[in-house]
PADOPA-887784 format. One record per atom (N, C-alpha, C): residue in three letters; x negated, y negated, z negated. Coordinates in steps of 0.1 Angstrom, whole numbers, plus 2048, in hexadecimal, padded with zeros to 3 digits. Example, Ala and Ser with C-alpha at 12.3 -4.5 7.8 and 13.67 -1.06 7.14 Angstrom:
2
ALA77C8397B2
ALA78582D7B2
ALA77C8217B2
SER7808167B9
SER77780B7B9
SER77F8007B1
# end
This chain:
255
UNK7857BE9F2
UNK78F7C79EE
UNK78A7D09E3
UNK77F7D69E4
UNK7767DD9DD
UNK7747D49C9
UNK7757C79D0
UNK7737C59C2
UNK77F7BF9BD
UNK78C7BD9C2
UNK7977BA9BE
UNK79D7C89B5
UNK79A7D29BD
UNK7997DF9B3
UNK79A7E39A6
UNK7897E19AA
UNK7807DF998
UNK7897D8993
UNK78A7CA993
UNK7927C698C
UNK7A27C4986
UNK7A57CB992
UNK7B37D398B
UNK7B27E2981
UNK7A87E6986
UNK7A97F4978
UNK7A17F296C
UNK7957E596B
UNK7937DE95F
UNK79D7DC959
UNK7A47D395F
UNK7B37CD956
UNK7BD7D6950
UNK7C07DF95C
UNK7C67EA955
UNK7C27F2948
UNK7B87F3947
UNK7AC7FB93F
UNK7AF7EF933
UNK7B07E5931
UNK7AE7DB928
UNK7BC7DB922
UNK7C47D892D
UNK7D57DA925
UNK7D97E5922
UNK7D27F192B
UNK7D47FD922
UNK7D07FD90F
UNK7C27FB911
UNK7BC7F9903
UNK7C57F18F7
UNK7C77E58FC
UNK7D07DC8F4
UNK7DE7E38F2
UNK7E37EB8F3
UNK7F27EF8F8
UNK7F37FE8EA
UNK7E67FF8EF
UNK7E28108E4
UNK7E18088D4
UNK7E17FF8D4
UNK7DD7FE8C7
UNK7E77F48C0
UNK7E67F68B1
UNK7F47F58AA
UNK7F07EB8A1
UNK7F97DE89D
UNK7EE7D3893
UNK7FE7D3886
UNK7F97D887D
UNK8027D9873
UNK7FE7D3867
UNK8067C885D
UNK8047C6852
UNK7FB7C9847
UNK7F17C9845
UNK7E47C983F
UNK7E77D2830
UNK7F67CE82A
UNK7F67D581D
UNK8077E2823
UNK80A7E5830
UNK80F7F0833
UNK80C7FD830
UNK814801827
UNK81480D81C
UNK80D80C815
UNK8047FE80F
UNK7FC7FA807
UNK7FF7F57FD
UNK80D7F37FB
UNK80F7E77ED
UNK8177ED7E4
UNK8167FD7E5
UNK81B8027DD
UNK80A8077CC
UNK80F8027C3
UNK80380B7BA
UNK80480C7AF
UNK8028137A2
UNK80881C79A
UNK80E81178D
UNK817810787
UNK81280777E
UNK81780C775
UNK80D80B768
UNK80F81075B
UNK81C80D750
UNK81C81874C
UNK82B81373F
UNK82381A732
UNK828812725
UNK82681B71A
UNK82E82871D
UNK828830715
UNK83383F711
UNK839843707
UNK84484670B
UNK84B84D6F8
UNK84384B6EB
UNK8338546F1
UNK82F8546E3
UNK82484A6DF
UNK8258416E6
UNK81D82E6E5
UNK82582F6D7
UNK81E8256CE
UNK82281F6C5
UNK8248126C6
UNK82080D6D1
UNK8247FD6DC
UNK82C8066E4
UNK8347F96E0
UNK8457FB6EB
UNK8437F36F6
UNK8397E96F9
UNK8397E2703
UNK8297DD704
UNK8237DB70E
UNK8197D9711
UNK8147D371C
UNK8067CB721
UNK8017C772E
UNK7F87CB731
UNK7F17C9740
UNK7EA7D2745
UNK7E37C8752
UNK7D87CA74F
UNK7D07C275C
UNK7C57CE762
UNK7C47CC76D
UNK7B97D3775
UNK7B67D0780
UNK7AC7D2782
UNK7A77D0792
UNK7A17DF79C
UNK7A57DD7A4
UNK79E7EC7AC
UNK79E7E87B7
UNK7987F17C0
UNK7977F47CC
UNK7987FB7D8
UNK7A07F87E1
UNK7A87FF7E9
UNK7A27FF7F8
UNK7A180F800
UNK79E80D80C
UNK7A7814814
UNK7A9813822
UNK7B381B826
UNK7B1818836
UNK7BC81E83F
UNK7BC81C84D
UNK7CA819851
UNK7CB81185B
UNK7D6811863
UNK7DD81F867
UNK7E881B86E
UNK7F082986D
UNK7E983287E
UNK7E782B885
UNK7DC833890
UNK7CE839889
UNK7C983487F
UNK7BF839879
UNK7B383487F
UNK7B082B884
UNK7A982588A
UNK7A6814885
UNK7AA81087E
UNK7A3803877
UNK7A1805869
UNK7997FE863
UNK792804852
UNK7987F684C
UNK7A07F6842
UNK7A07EA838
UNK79D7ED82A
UNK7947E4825
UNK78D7E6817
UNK7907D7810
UNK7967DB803
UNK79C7D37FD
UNK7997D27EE
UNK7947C77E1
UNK79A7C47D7
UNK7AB7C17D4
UNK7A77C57C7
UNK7B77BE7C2
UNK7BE7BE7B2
UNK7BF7B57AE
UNK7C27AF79E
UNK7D37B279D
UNK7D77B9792
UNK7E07BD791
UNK7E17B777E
UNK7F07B277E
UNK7F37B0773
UNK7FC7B2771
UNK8067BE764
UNK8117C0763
UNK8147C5755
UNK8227C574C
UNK8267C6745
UNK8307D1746
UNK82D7D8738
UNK8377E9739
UNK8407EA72F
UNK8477EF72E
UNK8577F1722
UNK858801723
UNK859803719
UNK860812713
UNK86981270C
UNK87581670F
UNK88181A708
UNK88682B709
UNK8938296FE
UNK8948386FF
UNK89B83D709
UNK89084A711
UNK88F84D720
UNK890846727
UNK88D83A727
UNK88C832735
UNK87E827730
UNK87782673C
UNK86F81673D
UNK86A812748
UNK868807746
UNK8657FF750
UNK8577F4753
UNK85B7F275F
UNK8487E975F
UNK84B7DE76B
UNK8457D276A
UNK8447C6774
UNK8397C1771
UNK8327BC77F
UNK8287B277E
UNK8217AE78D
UNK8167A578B
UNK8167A1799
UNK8037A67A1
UNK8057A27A7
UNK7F87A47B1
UNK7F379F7BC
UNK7E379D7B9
UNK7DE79A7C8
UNK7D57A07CB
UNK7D27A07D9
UNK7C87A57E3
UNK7BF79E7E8
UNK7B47A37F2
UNK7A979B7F5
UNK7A67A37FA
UNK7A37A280A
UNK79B7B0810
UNK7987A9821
UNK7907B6827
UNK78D7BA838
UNK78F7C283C
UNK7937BB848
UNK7A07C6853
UNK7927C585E
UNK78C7D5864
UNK7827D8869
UNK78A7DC875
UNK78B7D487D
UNK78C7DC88F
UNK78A7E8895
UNK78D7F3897
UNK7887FC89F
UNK77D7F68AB
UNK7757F98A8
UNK7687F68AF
UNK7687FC8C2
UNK7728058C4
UNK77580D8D2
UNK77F8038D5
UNK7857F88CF
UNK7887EF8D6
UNK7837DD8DB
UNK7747E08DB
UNK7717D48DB
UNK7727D08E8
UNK7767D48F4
UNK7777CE900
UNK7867C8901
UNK78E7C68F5
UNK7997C08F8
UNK7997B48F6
UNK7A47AA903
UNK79E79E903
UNK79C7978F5
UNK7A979B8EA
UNK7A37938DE
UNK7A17998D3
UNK7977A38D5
UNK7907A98CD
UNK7887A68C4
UNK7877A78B5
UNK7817A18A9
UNK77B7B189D
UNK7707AC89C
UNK76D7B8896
UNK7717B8882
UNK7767AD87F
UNK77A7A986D
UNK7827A0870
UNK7887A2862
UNK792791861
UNK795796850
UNK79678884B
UNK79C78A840
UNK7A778B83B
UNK7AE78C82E
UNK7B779482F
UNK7BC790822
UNK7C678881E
UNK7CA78580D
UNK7DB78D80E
UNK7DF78B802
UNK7EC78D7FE
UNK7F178B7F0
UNK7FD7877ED
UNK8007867DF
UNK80F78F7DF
UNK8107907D6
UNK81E7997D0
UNK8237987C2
UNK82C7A37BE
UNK8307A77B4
UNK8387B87B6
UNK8397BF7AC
UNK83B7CA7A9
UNK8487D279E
UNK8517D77A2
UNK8567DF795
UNK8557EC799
UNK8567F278E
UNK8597FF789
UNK865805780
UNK86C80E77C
UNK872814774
UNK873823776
UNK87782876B
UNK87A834768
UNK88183D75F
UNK88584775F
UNK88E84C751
UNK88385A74D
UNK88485C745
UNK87E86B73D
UNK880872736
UNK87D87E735
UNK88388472A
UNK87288C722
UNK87088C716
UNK86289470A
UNK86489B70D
UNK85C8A270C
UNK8598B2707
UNK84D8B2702
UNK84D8B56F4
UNK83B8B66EE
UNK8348A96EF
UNK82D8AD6FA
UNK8208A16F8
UNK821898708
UNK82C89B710
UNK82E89671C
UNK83C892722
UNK838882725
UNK846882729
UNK84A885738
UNK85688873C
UNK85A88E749
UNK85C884750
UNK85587B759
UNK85E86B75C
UNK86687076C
UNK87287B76B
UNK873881775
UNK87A876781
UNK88086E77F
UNK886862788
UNK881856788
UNK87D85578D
UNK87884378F
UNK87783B79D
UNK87A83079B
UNK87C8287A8
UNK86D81E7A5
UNK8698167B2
UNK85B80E7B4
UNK85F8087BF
UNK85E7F67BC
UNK85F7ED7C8
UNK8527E87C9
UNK8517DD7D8
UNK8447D97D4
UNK8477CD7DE
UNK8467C27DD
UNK8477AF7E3
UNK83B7AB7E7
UNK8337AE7F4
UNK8287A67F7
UNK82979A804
UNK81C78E802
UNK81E782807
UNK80F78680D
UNK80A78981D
UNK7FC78A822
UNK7FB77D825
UNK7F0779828
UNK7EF76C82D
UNK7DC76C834
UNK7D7766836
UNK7CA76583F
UNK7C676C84C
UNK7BE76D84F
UNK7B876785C
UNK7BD774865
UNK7C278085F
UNK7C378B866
UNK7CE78A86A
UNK7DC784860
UNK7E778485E
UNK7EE77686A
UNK7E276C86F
UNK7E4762875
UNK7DD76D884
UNK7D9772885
UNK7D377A88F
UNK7E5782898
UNK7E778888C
UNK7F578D893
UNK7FF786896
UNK80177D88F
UNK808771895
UNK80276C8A2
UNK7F676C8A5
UNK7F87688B5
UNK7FA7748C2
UNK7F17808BB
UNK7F87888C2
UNK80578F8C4
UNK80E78A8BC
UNK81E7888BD
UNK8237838C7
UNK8197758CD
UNK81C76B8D7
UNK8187758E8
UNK80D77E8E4
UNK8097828F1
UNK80D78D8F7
UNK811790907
UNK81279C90D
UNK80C7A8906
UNK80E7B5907
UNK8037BF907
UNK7FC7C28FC
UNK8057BF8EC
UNK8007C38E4
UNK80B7CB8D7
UNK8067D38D2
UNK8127D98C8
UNK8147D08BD
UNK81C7CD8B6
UNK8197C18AA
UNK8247C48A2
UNK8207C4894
UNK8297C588A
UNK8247B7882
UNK82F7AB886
UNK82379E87E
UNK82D798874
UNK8357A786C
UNK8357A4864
UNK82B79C858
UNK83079284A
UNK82578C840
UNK828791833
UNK83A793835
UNK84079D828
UNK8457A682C
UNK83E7AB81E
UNK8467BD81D
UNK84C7BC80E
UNK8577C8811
UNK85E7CB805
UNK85B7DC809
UNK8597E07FF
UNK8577ED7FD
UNK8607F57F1
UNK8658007F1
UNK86D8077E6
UNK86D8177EA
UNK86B81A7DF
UNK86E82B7DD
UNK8708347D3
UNK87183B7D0
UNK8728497C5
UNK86684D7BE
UNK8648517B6
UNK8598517AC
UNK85C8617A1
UNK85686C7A1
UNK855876798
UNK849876790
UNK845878783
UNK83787477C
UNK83B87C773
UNK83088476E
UNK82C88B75F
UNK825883758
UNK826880749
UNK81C874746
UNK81C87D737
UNK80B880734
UNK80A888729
UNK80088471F
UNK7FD887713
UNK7F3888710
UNK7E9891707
UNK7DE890707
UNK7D389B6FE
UNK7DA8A16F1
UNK7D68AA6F1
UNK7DB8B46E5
UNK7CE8A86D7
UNK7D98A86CE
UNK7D28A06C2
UNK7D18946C6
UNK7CA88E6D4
UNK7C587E6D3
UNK7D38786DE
UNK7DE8706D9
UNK7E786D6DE
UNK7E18626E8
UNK7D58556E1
UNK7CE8506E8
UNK7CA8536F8
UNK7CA8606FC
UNK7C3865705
UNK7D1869712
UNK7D486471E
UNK7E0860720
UNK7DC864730
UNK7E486C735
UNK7E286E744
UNK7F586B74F
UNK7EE86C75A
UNK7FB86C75F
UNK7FC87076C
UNK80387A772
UNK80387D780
UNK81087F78B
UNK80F870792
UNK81D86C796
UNK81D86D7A4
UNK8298707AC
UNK82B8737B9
UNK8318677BF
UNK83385E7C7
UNK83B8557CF
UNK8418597DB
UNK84D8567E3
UNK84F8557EE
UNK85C84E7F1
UNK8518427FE
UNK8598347FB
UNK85B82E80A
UNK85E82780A
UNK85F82081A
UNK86180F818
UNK85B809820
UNK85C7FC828
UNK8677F4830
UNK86C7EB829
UNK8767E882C
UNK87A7DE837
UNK87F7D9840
UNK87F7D0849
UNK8827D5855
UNK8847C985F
UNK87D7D086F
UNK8737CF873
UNK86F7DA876
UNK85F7DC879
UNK8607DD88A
UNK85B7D688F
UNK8587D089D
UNK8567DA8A6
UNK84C7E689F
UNK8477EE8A8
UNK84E7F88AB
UNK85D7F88A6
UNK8648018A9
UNK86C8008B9
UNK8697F48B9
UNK8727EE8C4
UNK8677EA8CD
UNK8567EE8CE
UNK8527F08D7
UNK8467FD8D7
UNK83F8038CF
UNK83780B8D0
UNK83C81A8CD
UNK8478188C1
UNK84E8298C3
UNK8588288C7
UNK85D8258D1
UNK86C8218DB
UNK8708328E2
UNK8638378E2
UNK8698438E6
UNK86984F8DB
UNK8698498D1
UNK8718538C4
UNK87D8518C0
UNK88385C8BA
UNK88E85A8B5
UNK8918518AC
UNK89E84E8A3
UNK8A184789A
UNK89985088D
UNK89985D88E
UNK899868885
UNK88C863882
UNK886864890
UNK87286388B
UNK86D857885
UNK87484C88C
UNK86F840885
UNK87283C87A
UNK87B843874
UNK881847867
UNK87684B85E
UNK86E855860
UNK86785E85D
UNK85885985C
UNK85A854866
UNK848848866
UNK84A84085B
UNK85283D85B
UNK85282F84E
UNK852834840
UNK85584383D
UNK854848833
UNK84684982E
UNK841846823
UNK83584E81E
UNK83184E812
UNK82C85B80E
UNK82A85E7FE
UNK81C8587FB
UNK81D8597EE
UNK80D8577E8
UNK80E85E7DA
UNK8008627D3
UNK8028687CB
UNK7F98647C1
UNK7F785E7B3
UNK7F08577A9
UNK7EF85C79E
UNK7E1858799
UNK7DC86678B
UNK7D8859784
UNK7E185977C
UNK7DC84D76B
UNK7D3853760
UNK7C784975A
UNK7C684F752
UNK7C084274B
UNK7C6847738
UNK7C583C732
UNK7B9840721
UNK7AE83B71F
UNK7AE83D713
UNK7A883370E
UNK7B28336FF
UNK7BA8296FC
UNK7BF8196FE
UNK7B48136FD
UNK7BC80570C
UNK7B5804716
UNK7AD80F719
UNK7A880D724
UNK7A981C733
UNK7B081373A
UNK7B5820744
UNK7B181C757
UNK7B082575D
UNK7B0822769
UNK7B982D772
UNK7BE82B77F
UNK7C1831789
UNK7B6836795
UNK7BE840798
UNK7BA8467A7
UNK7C88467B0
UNK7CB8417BC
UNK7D38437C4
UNK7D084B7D3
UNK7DB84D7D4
UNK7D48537E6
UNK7E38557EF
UNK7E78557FA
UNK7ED854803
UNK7ED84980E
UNK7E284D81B
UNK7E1848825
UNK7D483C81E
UNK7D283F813
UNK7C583380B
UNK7BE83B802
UNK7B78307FC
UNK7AD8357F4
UNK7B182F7E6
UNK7B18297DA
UNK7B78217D4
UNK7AE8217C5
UNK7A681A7BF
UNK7A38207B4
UNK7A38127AA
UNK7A781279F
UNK7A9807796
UNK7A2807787
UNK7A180277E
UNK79D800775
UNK7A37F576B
UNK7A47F875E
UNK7B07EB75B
UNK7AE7EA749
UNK7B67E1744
UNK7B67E1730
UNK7C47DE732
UNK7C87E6725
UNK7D57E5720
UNK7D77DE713
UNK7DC7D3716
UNK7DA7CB705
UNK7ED7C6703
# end
């Protein structure tokens, strides 16, 4: 009897563990990232842009680490007060387990982690001096995960006792404010400091089992999230810093 016990509050202990924890889409609130446009005062009306950076970040419990590459290639247009930007992208990364869950039965401490996509941007603006105001702007973002982490949630879709968003695509879209200026004298010298806030589009699984006891209002509200990005370009050569819920840093040529 004594050890029929044990055994029942092991198990509990174990489906409790598995139950607390949340397996969400690898590039969730991740596939949003800044992408460059000429400005008013470019003497190129249109331009391309390659870079690669590197991105780290956590799940939304804050409790698993993903560390990622990623190649970004995209094309920008300026017109008068308005421009625009498309291009596409991939990923390459590891999704690190929370380690305080290794007694669950299918517990893995890595997995790998791909994705492909593409991206737009637009905006309208109005000069002043040496800066343009890019006060409205919209940002979508199309990603395709795929590998061994992404095949991981797919079976835990299949099993009792786990939270699972096994979503593979996301569509992402949101609102965009940016100041984009440059150095007194050296026009070459090109900054930019842009606000997002955007949301994920779909049905996300975990609404309908992990926040069941929130409102419409809240789960509303979870899916919202900003991020905030600082460009800087001199002359074809520029990199980013991003941050919201990540780490995000890039490096790139403008030819």
């Amino acid at each position: 009897m004594k050890i029929k016990f044990t055994c029942l509050i092991l198990l509990s202990i174990i489906l409790f563990t598995s139950c607390s924890h949340l397996y969400e889409p690898a590039l969730y609130h991740q596939d949003i990232a800044y992408q460059p446009k000429p400005a008013s005062f470019d003497t190129v009306k249109a331009a391309n842009y390659i870079s690669g950076g590197l991105n780290a970040n956590s799940n939304t419990q804050y409790n698993d680490f993903l560390i990622s590459g990623q190649f970004n290639l995209s094309r920008g247009y300026v017109f008068n007060n308005f421009n625009l930007a498309y291009g596409a992208f991939g990923v390459f990364g590891d999704y690190q387990s929370d380690q305080a869950n290794r007694n669950e039965i299918n517990y893995f401490s890595d997995k790998f982690f791909g994705a492909v996509g593409g991206r737009f941007s637009a905006n309208a603006f109005v000069t002043s001096g040496r800066t343009d105001f890019r006060f409205i702007g919209i940002e979508m973002a199309y990603s395709h995960e795929f590998g061994g982490y992404a095949n991981y949630r797919q079976y835990l879709n299949t099993q009792p006792g786990y939270f699972v968003d096994p979503r593979t695509d996301l569509f992402t879209i949101g609102l965009t404010s940016e100041v984009y200026f440059h150095n007194i004298n050296d026009v070459g010298f090109q900054h930019g400091i842009r606000l997002f806030l955007g949301s994920t589009l779909g049905y996300d699984k975990l609404n309908t089992t992990f926040f069941t006891d929130q409102t419409t209002t809240e789960r509303t509200l979870n899916s919202i999230f900003p991020k905030v990005s600082y460009f800087v370009k001199i002359k074809n050569f520029f990199g980013t810093v991003e941050a919201g819920g990540n780490f995000f840093i890039r490096f790139g040529y403008k030819f």
